[in-house]
Residue, then its C-alpha position, 0 to 999 in steps of 0.5 A: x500500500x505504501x507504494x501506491x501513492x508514489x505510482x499514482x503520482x508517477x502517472x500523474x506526471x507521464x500523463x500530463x506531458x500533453x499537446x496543444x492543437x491550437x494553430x499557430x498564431x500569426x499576427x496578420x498584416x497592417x492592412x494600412x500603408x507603412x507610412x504617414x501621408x505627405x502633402x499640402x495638409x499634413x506638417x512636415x515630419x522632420x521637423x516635427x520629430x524633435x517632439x516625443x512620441x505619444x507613448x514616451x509622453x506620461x499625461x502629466x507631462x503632457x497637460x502641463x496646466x497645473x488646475x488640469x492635472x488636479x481635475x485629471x487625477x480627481x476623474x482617475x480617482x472618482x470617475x464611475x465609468x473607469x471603476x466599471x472598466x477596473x472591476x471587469x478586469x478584475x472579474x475577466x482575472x477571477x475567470x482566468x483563475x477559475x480555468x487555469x485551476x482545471x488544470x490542477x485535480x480537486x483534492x477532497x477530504x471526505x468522512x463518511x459512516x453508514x450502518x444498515x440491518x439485513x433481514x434473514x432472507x437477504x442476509x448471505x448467512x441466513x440470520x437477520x445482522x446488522x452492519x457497520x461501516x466508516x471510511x475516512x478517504x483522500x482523493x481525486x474526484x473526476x479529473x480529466x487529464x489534459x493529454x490533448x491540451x482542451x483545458x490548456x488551451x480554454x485557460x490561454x483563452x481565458x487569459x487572452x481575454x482577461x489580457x483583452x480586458x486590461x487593455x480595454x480598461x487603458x483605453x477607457x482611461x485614455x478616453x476618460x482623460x482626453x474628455x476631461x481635457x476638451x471639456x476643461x478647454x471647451x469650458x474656457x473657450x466658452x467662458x471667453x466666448x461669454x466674456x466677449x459677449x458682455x464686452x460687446x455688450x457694453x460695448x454697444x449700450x454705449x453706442x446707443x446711449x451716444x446715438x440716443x444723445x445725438x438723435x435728442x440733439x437732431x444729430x442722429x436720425x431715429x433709423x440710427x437709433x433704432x440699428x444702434x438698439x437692435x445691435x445692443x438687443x441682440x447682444x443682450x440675447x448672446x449673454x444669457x446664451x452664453x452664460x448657459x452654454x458655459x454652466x452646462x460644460x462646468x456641469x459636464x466637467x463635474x460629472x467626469x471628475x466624479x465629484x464637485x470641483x473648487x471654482x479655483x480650479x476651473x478656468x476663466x479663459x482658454x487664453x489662461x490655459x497652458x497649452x499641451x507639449x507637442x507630440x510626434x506621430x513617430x516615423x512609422x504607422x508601425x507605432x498604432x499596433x501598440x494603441x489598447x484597443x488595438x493590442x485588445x482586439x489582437x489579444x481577443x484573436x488570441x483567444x480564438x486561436x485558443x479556442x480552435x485547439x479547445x475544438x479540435x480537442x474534441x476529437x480526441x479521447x478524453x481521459x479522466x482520473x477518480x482516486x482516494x487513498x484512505x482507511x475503512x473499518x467495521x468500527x469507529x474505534x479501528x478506523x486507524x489501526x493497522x491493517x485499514x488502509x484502502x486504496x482506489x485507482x479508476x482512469x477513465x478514457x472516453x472515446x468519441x465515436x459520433x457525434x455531429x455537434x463537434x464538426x459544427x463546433x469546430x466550424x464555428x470556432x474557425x468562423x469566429x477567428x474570422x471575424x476577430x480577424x475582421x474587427x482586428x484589421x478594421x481597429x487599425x484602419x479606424x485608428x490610422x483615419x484618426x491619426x491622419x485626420x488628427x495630422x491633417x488639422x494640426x497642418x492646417x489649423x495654424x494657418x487658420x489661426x494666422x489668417x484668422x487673427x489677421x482678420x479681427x485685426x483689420x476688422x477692428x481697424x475697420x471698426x474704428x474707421x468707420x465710427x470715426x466717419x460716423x461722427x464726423x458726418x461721412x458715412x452712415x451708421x450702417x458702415x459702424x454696425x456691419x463693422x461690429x457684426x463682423x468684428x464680434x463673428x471673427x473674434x468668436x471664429x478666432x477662440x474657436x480656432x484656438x480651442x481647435x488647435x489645443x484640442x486637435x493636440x489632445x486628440x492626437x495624444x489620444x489616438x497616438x495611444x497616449x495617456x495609459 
């Protein structure tokens, strides 16, 4: 009896010397060109290669606005959405853990005792008698001995997935970081937005109070006044607007972050922002296979790779182990004495022989690889449309904002000109009001532009894979 365990245990490990029937993986093609497009639109690459990449860029290097970073960590720390993402990763990590234990046998300690009469005419000695047993056993109950690799390759699968899970949740704090920048600068552009409005605003009260002088004066005609009034009303209206627009971002920012922000940290205008650090695309569209979502989907091809072997397993005979070693006695008193000792050993091998579900099984197991195939090489090409999109405005964006601040220049010289002829009788009020509608449009189109630049620049972080 005392050799027994040592052989079991020698079977053991000559039986789990298994194979894995999973196909190789190879990693399929970029279905994307090598390189960054070239042109009109897209900044020159070397001279913009100075700047590091994304992924060499920690976000807090990369928002150098002090107040930004504290909301940033605020929303790491509070944002419910992100807490989803941690917790599933620690659910898909139970789930590896739960599959990768079917590799090891169930070890039980089982205690039991019955104690049963046989009436005489069942009873093997003719008389009615009464018998007792008690068993006190450990053992291994049905574990299935991975000889073709079907649990192996279900606990890669199971790790793939759980891996696919991870980057997912790098992901979601990319996105939860990128959307807290834009809306921080979408509340300062905003906010300037409703500073120029109140500027114009009073801006125009004046005018009408100096054309209202002048029509009591008979200076002005009433058809002055009335522009002058219809000028300043429709500012009144832009005010209020505004002032909406900007509580909604604040509200917006806050849910984000997860909890109520000091007002200190909000900002009053985009032109007190510090503008994020540069950022290079790399020389390469090589650098996109390392974006979370990407590494993600090829992690989930993974698991479909895994998932063939588990199928093709199915054909294989499948050997199962149930064993226990222990002692038995008529009494409770002798259950450890010498001579008690028992012992099982029963290997199970079953052996299929038709069964049509397995083909389609496996038919599906290969379809699903297909398509995880499919959405892998369709994430690549939705990430390079965003990097190129993203390239294509940083090219373009600084032009329009030089041309752009050349025109509210010229519109406000424009501006002055034209109230100067007012007054002096040359030019009607007409030329002073087409000058301040033109000059309040170009000055909204201006901080537009600027939010523009600043959050093509966060956009291009976060598509370049920054921020994890």
């Amino acid at each position: 009896m005392n050799k027994n365990p040592f052989l079991l245990f020698g079977v053991i490990i000559t039986l789990l010397g298994g194979c894995t029937l999973a196909p190789e993986y190879k990693r399929p093609v970029s279905p994307i060109p090598a390189d960054w497009p070239t042109g009109a639109a897209y900044n020159d690459t070397k001279t913009a290669a100075s700047a590091p990449t994304a992924a060499e860029l920690p976000w807090r290097k990369f928002f150098t606005d002090e107040r930004l970073q504290i909301i940033i960590e605020t929303a790491l720390n509070n944002n419910r959405d992100l807490r989803l993402a941690a917790l599933n990763v620690e659910k898909a990590r139970a789930y590896y853990g739960i599959q990768r234990a079917e590799l090891l046998p169930s070890v039980n300690a089982v205690g039991s005792g019955s104690k049963e009469r046989v009436p005489a005419d069942l009873s093997s000695t003719g008389s009615a008698m009464t018998s007792e047993r008690y068993d006190v056993k450990l053992g291994i109950s049905s574990w299935e001995i991975d000889f073709f690799g079907r649990i192996q390759n279900l606990k890669d699968k199971a790790l793939e997935e759980y891996l696919a899970t991870d980057q997912a949740r790098r992901s979601a704090q990319i996105l939860l970081i990128s959307s807290v920048a834009n809306a921080y600068l979408a509340l300062a552009a905003d906010r300037e937005t409703l500073k120029l409005a109140a500027d114009t605003l009073r801006t125009r009260e004046d005018a009408y109070r100096l054309i209202w002088k002048r029509f009591n004066l008979g200076l002005a005609s009433e058809l002055d006044l009335r522009q002058a009034q219809s000028q300043m009303d429709a500012a009144r209206v832009a005010v209020p607007r505004w002032t909406q627009v900007a509580a909604q971002d604040e509200n917006a920012l806050i849910l984000l972050a997860g909890s109520p922000l000091p007002a200190a940290l909000l900002p009053a205008e985009l032109g007190g922002v510090t503008p994020p650090a540069e950022v290079f695309a790399g020389l390469s569209s090589e650098i996109l296979l390392l974006r979370p979502d990407i590494l993600a989907a090829e992690h989930r091809l993974k698991a479909a790779n895994a998932y063939i072997g588990a199928a093709r397993a199915a054909f294989f005979p499948r050997i199962s182990l149930t064993a226990a070693l222990g002692t038995a006695s008529a009494d409770l008193s002798g259950l450890f004495k010498s001579g008690s000792g028992i012992w099982s050993f029963v290997p199970v091998i079953a052996l299929p022989i038709f069964d049509a579900r397995t083909w389609s099984a496996y038919d599906v197991t290969k379809v699903e690889r297909e398509i995880t195939v499919a959405q892998y090489e369709k994430a690549i090409q939705t990430a390079f449309k965003e990097v190129v999109d993203a390239l294509a405005a940083q090219g373009a964006v600084e032009r329009q904002i030089a041309a752009q601040q050349s025109l509210v220049d010229a519109v406000k010289e424009t501006y002055r000109l034209a109230q100067v002829r007012y007054t002096q009788g040359l030019d009607s009020y007409l030329g002073v009001l087409d000058a301040q509608r033109s000059l309040y449009g170009t000055q909204q189109e201006l901080t537009a532009l600027r939010l523009a630049r600043v959050a093509n620049l966060v956009t291009l972080y976060k598509v370049l894979g920054g921020g994890a």
